[in-house]
KETIKOL-895848 format. One record per residue: residue in three letters; residue number from 1; y, x, z of N, C-alpha, C in turn. Coordinates in steps of 0.05 Angstrom, whole numbers, plus 5000, padded with zeros to 4 digits. Layout:
BEGIN
[r ALA NUM [Y X Z] [Y X Z] [Y X Z]]
...
This chain:
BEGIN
[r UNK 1 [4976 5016 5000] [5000 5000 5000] [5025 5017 5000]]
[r UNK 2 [5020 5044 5017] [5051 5055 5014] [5052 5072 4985]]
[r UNK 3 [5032 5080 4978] [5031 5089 4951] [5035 5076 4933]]
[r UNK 4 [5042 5051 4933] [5047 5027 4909] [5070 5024 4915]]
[r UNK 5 [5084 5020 4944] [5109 5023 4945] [5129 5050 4941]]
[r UNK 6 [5114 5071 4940] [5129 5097 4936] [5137 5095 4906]]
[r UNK 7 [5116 5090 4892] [5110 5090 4865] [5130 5071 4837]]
[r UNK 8 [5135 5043 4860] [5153 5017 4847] [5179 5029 4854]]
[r UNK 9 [5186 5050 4879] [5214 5055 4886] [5224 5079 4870]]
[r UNK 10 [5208 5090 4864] [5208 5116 4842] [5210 5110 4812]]
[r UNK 11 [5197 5080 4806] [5211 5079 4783] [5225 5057 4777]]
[r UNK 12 [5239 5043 4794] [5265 5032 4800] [5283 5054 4798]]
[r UNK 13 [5287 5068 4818] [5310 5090 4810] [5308 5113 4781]]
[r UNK 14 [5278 5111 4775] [5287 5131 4746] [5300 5101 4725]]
[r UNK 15 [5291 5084 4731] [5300 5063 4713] [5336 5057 4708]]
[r UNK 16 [5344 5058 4739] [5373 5062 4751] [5389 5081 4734]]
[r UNK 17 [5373 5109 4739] [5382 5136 4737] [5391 5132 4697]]
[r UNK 18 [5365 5112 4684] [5371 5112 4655] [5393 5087 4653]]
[r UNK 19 [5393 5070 4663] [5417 5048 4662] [5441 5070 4661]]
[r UNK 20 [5442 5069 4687] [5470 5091 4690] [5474 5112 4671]]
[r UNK 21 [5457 5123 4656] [5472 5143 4641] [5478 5130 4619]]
[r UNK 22 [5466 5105 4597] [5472 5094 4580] [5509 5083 4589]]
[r UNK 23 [5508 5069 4613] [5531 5065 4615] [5552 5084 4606]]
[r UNK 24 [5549 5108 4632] [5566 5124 4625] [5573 5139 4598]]
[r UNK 25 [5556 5136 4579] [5557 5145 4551] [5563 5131 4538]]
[r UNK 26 [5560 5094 4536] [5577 5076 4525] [5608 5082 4532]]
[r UNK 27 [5618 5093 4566] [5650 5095 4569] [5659 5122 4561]]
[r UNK 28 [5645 5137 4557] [5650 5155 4548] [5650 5164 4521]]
[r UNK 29 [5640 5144 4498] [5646 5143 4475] [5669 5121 4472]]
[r UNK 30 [5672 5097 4489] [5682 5086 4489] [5717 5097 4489]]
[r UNK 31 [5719 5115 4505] [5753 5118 4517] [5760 5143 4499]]
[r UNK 32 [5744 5149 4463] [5748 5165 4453] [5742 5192 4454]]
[r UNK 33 [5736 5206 4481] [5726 5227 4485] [5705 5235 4467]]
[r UNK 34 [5690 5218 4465] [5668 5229 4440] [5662 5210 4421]]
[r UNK 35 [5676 5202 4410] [5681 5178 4391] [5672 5190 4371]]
[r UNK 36 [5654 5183 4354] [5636 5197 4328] [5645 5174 4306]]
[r UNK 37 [5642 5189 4294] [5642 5179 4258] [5617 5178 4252]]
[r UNK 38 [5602 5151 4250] [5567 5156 4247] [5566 5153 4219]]
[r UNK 39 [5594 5148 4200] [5589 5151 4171] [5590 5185 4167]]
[r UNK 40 [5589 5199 4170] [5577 5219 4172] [5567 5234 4171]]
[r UNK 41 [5534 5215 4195] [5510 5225 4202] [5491 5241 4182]]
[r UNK 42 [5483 5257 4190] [5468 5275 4178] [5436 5267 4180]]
[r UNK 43 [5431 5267 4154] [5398 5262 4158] [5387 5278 4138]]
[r UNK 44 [5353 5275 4142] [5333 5289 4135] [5344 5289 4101]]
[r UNK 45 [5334 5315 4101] [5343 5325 4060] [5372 5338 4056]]
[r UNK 46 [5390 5335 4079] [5423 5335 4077] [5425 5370 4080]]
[r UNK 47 [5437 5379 4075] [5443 5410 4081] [5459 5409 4109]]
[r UNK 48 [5451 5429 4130] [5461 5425 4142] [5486 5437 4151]]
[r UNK 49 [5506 5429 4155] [5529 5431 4160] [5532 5462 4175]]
[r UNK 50 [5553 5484 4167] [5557 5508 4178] [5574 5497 4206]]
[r UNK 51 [5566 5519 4223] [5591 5525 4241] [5580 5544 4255]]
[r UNK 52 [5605 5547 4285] [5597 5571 4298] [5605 5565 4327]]
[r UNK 53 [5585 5569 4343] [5600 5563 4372] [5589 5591 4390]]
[r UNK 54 [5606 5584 4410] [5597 5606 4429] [5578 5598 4453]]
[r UNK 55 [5564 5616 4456] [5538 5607 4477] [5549 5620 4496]]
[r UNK 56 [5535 5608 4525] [5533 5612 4548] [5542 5652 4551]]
[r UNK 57 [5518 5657 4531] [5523 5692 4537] [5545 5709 4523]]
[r UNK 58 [5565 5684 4522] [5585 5697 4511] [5594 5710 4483]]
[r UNK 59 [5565 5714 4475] [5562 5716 4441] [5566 5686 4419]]
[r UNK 60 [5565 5695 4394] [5579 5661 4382] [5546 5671 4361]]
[r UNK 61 [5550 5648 4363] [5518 5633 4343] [5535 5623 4324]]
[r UNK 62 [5524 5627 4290] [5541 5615 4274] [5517 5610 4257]]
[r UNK 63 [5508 5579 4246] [5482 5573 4242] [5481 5589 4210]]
[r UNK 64 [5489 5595 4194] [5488 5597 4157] [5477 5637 4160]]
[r UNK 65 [5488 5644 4185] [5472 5681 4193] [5443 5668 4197]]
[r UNK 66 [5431 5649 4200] [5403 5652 4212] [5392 5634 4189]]
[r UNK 67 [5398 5637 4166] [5380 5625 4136] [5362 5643 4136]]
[r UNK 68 [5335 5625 4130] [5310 5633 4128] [5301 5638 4158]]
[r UNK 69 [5313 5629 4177] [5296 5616 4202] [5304 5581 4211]]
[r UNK 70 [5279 5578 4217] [5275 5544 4225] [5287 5549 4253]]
[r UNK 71 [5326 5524 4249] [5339 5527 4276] [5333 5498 4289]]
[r UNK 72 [5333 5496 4317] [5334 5472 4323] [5352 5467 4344]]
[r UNK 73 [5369 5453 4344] [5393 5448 4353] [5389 5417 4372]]
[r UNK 74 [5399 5421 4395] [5393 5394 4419] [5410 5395 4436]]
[r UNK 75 [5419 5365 4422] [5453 5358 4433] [5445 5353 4460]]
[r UNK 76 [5454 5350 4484] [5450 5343 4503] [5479 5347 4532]]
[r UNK 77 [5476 5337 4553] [5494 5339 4578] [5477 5338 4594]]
[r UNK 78 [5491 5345 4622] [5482 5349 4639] [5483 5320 4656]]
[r UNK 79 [5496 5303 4652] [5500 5277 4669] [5480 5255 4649]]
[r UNK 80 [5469 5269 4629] [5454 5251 4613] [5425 5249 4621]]
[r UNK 81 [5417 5235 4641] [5384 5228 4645] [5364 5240 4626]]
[r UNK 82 [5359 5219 4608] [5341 5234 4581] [5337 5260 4580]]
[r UNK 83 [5373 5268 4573] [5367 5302 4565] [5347 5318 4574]]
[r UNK 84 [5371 5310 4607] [5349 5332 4636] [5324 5336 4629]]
[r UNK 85 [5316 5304 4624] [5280 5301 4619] [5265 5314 4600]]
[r UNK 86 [5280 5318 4579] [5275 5325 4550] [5270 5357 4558]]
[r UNK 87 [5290 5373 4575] [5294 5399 4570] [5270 5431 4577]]
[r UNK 88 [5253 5411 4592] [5231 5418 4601] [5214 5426 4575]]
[r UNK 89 [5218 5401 4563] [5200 5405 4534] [5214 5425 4514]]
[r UNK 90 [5245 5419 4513] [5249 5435 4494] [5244 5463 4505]]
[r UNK 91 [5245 5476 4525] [5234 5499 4534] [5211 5506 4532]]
[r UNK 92 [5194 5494 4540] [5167 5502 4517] [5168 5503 4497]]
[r UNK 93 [5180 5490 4480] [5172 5494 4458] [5186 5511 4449]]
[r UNK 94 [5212 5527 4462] [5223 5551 4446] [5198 5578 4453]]
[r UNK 95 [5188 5569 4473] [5175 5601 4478] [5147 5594 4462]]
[r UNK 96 [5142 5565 4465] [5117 5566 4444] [5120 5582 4420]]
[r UNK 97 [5148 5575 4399] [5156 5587 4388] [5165 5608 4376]]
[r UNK 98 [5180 5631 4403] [5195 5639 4401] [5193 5661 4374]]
[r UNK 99 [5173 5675 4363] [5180 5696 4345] [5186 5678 4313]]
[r UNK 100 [5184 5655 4308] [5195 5644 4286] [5216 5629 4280]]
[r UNK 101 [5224 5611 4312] [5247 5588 4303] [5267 5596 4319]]
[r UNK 102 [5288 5576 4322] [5314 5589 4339] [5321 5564 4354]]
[r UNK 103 [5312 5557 4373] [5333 5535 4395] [5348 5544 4403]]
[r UNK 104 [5377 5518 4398] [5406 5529 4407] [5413 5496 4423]]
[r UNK 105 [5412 5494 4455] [5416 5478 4469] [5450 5474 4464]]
[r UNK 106 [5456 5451 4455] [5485 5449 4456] [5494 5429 4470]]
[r UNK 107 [5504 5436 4494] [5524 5421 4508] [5543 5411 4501]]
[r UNK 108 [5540 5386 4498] [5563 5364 4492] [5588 5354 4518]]
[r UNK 109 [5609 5372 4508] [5640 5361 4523] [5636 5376 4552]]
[r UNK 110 [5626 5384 4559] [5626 5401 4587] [5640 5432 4592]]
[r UNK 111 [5642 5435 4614] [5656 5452 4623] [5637 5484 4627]]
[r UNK 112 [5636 5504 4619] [5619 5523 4607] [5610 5530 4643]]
[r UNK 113 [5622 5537 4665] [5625 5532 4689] [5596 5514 4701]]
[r UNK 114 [5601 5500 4695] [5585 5472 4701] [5548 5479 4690]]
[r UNK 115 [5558 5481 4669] [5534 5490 4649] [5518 5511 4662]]
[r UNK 116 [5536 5528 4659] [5522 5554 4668] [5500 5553 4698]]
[r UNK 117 [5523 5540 4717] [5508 5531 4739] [5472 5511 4739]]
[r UNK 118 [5481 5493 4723] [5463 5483 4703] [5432 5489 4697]]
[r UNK 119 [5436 5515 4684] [5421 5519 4671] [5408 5539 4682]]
[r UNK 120 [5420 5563 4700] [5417 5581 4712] [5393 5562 4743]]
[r UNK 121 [5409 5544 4747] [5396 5518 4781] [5360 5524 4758]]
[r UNK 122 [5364 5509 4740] [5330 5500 4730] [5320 5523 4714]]
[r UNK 123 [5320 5539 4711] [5308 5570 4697] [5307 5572 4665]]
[r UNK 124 [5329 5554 4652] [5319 5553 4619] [5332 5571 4603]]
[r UNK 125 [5309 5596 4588] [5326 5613 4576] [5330 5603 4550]]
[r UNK 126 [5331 5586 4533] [5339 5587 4507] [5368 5584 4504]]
[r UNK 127 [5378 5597 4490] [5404 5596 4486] [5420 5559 4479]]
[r UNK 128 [5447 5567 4495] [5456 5549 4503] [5487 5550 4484]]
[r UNK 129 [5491 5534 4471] [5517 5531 4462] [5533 5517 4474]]
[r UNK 130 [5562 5520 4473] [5589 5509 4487] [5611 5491 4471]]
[r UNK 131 [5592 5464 4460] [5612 5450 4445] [5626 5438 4462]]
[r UNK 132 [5650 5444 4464] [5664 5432 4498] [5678 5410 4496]]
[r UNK 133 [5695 5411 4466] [5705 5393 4458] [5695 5368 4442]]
[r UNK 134 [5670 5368 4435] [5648 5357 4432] [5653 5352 4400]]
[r UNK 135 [5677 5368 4388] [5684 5372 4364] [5649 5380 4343]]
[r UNK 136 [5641 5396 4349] [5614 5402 4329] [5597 5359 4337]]
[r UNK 137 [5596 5362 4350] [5575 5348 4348] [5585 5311 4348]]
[r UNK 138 [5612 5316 4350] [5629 5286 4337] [5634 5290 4302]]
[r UNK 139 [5638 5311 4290] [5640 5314 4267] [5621 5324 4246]]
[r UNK 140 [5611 5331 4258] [5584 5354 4243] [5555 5331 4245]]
[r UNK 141 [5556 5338 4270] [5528 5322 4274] [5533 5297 4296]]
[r UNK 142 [5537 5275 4286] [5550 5262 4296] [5525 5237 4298]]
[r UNK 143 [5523 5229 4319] [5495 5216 4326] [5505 5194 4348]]
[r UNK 144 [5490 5167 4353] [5510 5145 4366] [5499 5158 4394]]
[r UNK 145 [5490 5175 4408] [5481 5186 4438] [5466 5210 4441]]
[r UNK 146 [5458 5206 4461] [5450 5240 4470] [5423 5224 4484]]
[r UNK 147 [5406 5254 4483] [5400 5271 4468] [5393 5263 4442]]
[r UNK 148 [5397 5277 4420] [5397 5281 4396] [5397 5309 4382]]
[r UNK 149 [5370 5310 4361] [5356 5337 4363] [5363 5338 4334]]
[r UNK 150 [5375 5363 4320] [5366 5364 4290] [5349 5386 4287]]
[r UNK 151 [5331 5385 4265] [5311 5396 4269] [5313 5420 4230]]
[r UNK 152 [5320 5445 4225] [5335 5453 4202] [5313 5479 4195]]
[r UNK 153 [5308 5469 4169] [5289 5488 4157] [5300 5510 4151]]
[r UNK 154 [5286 5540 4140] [5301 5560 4134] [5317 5562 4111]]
[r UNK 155 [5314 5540 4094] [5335 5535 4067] [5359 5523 4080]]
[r UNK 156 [5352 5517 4109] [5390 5501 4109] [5387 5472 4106]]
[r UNK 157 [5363 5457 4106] [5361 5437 4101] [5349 5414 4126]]
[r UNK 158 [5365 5398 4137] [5360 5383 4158] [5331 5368 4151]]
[r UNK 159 [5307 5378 4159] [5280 5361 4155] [5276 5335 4169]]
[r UNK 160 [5290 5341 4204] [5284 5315 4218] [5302 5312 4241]]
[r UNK 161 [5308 5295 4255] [5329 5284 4266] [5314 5264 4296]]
[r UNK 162 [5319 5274 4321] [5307 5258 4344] [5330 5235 4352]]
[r UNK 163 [5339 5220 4357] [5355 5210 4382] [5332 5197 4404]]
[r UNK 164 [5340 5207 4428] [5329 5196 4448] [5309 5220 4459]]
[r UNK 165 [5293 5200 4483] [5277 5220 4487] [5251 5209 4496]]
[r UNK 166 [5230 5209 4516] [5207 5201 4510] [5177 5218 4519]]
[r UNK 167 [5160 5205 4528] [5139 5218 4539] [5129 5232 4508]]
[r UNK 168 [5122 5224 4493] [5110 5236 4473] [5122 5247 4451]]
[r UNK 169 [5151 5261 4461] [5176 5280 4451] [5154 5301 4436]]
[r UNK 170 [5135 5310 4458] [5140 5338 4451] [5115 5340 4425]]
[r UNK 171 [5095 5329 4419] [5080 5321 4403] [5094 5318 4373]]
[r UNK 172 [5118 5300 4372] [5127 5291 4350] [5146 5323 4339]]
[r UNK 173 [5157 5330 4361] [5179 5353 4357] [5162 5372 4344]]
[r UNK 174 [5142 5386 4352] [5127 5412 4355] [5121 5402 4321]]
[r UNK 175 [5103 5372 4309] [5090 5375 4284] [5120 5374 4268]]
[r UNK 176 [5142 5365 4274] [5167 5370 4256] [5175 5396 4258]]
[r UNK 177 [5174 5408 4274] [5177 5439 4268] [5153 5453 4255]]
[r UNK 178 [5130 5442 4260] [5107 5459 4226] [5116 5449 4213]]
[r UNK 179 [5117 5431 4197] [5128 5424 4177] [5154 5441 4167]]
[r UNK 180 [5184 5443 4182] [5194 5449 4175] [5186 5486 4168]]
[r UNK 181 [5175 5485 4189] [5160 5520 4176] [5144 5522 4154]]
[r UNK 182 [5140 5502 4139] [5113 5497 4115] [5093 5519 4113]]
């Protein structure tokens, strides 16, 4: 009996924990801060859009230097439920990875400060980008929420595209990245 009640209270609050962040990401697209142009959106076949941001380590990642490696790019925040959940996976799967593709964790609208703390609290080494102004990922890759994954072959070419997140993320992610490796 207390194990059915531990169990119903545990996912009442992750249930909570997902209400509340949808909210806060409806007011926070809402009051313009990250107001996207979803005419835009980038999908599978599209080339993907250049730019350059600077990561956590102070170095700048600029995606069109890393043609002819499969990048995968994962919009995410820190006040975003999902993400958090997601980030576990995407960490495996960069080290599953690591000698062929390139994960670049990009923080959407946050304070590099914040981040750092962040990321350093839960142990994730894949590199972390600093879209602070949330400029890359309202104009470039502009997606109606977070998390949102693009997934970019070594031609430059967006193969596949996540929003959301999900027990059986990491299954779907891992066969979109063979693929994009052909």
């Amino acid at each position: 009996m207390k194990r059915k009640t531990i169990t119903v209270t545990l996912l009442v609050l992750l249930m909570a924990s997902l209400v509340f962040g949808a909210i806060v990401l409806y007011f926070w697209l809402s009051r313009g801060r990250g107001s996207v142009n979803l005419e835009n959106a980038v999908q599978a076949e599209d080339m993907a859009p250049d730019f350059s941001v600077q990561l956590l380590t102070g170095e700048t990642f600029t995606l069109s230097e890393h043609r002819g490696t499969v990048v995968v790019l994962d919009f995410w925040a820190t006040w975003c439920g999902p993400c958090v959940q997601k980030m576990p996976t995407v960490q495996a799967l960069s080290e599953q990875f690591e000698d062929s593709v390139i994960f670049v964790g990009m923080n959407v609208g946050e304070q590099p400060g914040r981040v750092q703390d962040f990321i350093t609290e839960r142990g994730f080494t894949y590199p972390i980008g600093l879209d602070t102004d949330s400029s890359i990922h309202r104009n470039l890759y502009p997606s109606p929420g977070i998390p949102y994954m693009v997934i970019i072959n070594g031609d430059g070419v967006i193969t596949q595209t996540f929003l959301g997140g999900g027990t059986d993320m990491q299954g779907r992610i891992e066969s979109a990245i063979l693929e994009a490796l052909g």
